[in-house]
N, C-alpha and C positions, 0 to 999 in steps of 0.2 A: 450699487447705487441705482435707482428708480432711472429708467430708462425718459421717462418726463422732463427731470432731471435737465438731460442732457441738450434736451431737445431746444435748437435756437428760434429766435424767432426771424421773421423777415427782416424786420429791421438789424436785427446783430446781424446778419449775412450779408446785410446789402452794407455793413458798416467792416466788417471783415474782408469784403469785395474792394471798399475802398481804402482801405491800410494796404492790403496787398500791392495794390498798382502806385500807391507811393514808396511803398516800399523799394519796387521795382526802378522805380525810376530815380528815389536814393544811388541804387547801386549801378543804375548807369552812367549819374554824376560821378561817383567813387571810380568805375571802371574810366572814365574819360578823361579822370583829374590824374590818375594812375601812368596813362597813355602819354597828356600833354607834360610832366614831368621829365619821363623817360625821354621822350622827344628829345626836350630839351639839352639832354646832356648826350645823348646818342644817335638822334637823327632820327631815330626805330624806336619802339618798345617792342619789348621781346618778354613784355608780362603784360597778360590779361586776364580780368576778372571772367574766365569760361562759363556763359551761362543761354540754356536754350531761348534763344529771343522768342522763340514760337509760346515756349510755355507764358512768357508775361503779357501777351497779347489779350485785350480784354474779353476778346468772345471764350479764349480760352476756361478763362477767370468765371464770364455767365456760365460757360457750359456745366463749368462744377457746382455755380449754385443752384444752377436749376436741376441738376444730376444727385442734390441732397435733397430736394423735397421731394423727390421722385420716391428715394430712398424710408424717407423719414414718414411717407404717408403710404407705403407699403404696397407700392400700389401693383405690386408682382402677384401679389397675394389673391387679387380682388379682379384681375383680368383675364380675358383669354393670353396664352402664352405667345399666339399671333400678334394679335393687340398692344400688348404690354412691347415685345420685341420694333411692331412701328414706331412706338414713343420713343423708344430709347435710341431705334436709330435717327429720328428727328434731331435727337439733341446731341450724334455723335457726330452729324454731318452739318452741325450750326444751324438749324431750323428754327429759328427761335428767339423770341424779342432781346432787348436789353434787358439783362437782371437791373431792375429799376423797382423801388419799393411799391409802386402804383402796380406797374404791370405784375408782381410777382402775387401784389393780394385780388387783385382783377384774375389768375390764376385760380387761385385758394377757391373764390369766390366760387367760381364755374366749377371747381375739384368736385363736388360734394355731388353733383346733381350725373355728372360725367362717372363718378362709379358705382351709384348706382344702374346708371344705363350699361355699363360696361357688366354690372355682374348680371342684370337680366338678360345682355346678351350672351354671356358666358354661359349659363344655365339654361337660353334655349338652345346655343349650340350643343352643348354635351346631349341634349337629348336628341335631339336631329342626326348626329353623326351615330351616337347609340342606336339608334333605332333604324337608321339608313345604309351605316357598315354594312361590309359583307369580312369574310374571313376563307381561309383555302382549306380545302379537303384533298384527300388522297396522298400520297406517296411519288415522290418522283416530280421534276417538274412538268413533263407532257401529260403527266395523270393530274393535276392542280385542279380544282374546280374551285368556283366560291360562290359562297352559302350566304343566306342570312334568318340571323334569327328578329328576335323582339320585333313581332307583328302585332301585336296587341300592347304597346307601349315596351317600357323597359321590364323585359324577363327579371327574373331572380337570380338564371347564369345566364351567364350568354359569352360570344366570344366573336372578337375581333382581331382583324389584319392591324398592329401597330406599327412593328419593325422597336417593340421595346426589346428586344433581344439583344439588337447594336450597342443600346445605354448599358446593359448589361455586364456585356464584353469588352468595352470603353471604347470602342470604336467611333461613337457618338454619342453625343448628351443632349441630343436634338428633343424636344416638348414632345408629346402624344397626347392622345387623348386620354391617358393614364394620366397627366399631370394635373389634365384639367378637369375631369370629373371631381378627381383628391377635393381643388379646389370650393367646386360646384358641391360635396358632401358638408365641407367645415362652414361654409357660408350659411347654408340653408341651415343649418343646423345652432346657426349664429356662435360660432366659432373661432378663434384665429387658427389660420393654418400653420403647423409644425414647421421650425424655420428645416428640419429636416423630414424632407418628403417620405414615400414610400420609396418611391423609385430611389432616391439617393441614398439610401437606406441598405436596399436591392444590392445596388451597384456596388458599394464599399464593403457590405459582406461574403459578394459576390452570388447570391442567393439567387434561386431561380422564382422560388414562391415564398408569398409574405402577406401580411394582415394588418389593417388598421381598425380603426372604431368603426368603418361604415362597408370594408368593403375587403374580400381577400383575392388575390390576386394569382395568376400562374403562367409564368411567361414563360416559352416556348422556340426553341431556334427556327421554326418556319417562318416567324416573323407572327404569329396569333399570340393572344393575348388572354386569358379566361378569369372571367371575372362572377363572382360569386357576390350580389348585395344583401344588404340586411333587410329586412320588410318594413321596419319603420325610412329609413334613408330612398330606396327604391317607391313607397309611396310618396314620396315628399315631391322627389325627382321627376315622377311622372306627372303627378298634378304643376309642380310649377313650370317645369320645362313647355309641356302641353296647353296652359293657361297664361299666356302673355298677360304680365302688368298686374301677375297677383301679389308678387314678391311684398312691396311697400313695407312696412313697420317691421315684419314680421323679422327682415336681414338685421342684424344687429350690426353696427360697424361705429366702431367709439377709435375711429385714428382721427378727428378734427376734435377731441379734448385735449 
């Protein structure tokens, strides 16, 4: 089935939001009518309807509507891994208005203009950190030094301190800036990114080195990183990352059809 399909609008969700909390409150008529019965013939009831009151709380209830358009407008895809992780803790810690049909399209509204600022800031982070990294040499850690390359914008190899080697070994599934270049490639490139990354890719066949359309990769237990780009992708990267505000038309992004 077409994924479009499936896709609700604001109004079914703010209409789902309120079936649910009647729903809820059905069944604590039911648990109460349940209770005053038992009363009735035993002083006690020693039956209840067991259900988490926390979960039918109505912030609970926005937090998941607003945790679907998060979802539904992909927005993991099109942000820094930083960024994207403040939204989502915004809405795990209740940041955040009433799921209300007004404020959800006053949301939508401001969505459009908010990712692309998000991905021009995404693409000039990945080239700032590309180009500013450093990475460790030598053997040993009292012998460590660290180096940097790409002085003249983004090299063709070059190599950085990640710590993707943790992701690797499962130790950790923490972002890098592996995650977000991937990103900063399929964008400029006007792309969707792969709902299966490199790195995740990496990790589940436990592989140390790997390739995609834009860029091959080679990660390392020091914690470096070595990256190999394409010359079409590595031009793109340095002119946009280097040229704030050139992105416009050029990003393709069709998640608000």
């Amino acid at each position: 089935m077409n994924e479009i399909v499936l896709r609700k609008t604001i109004e079914e969700v703010f209409e789902i939001k309120l079936k649910v909390l009647a729903a809820y409150q059905e069944l604590e008529a039911i648990a109460k009518n349940a209770d005053e019965l038992m009363q009735s013939i035993n002083n006690y009831s020693f039956y209840r309807l067991d259900r988490n009151v926390h979960d039918s709380d109505e912030r609970n209830i926005d937090q998941r509507c607003w945790m679907y358009f998060i979802r539904l407008y992909n927005l993991e895809k099109y942000m820094l891994c930083t960024e994207y992780q403040k939204l989502t803790d915004q809405i795990h810690n209740f940041d955040f208005p009433v799921f209300t049909i007004e404020n959800a399209h006053s949301w939508v509204l401001s969505l459009k203009s908010m990712v692309y600022e998000s991905i021009q800031k995404l693409i000039e982070d990945v080239f700032q950190r590309i180009t500013q990294d450093t990475y460790w040499t030598g053997t040993g850690y009292s012998n460590r030094l660290k180096k940097k390359r790409n002085n003249n914008g983004i090299d063709k190899h070059f190599i950085i301190t990640t710590g993707d080697h943790y992701a690797i070994a499962r130790w950790s599934g923490r972002p890098t800036i592996t995650d977000d270049l991937e990103k900063a490639c399929y964008i400029i490139d006007g792309r969707e990114l792969p709902e299966i990354t490199i790195k995740t890719s990496m990790q589940r066949a436990k592989v140390w080195e790997s390739k995609n359309d834009y860029f091959k990769i080679k990660i390392f237990n020091n914690g470096n990183t070595h990256y190999w780009l394409n010359d079409n992708i590595r031009g793109k990267l340095n002119f946009y990352g280097a040229n704030r505000g050139q992105l416009g038309s050029n990003c393709k992004i069709k998640i608000f059809e």
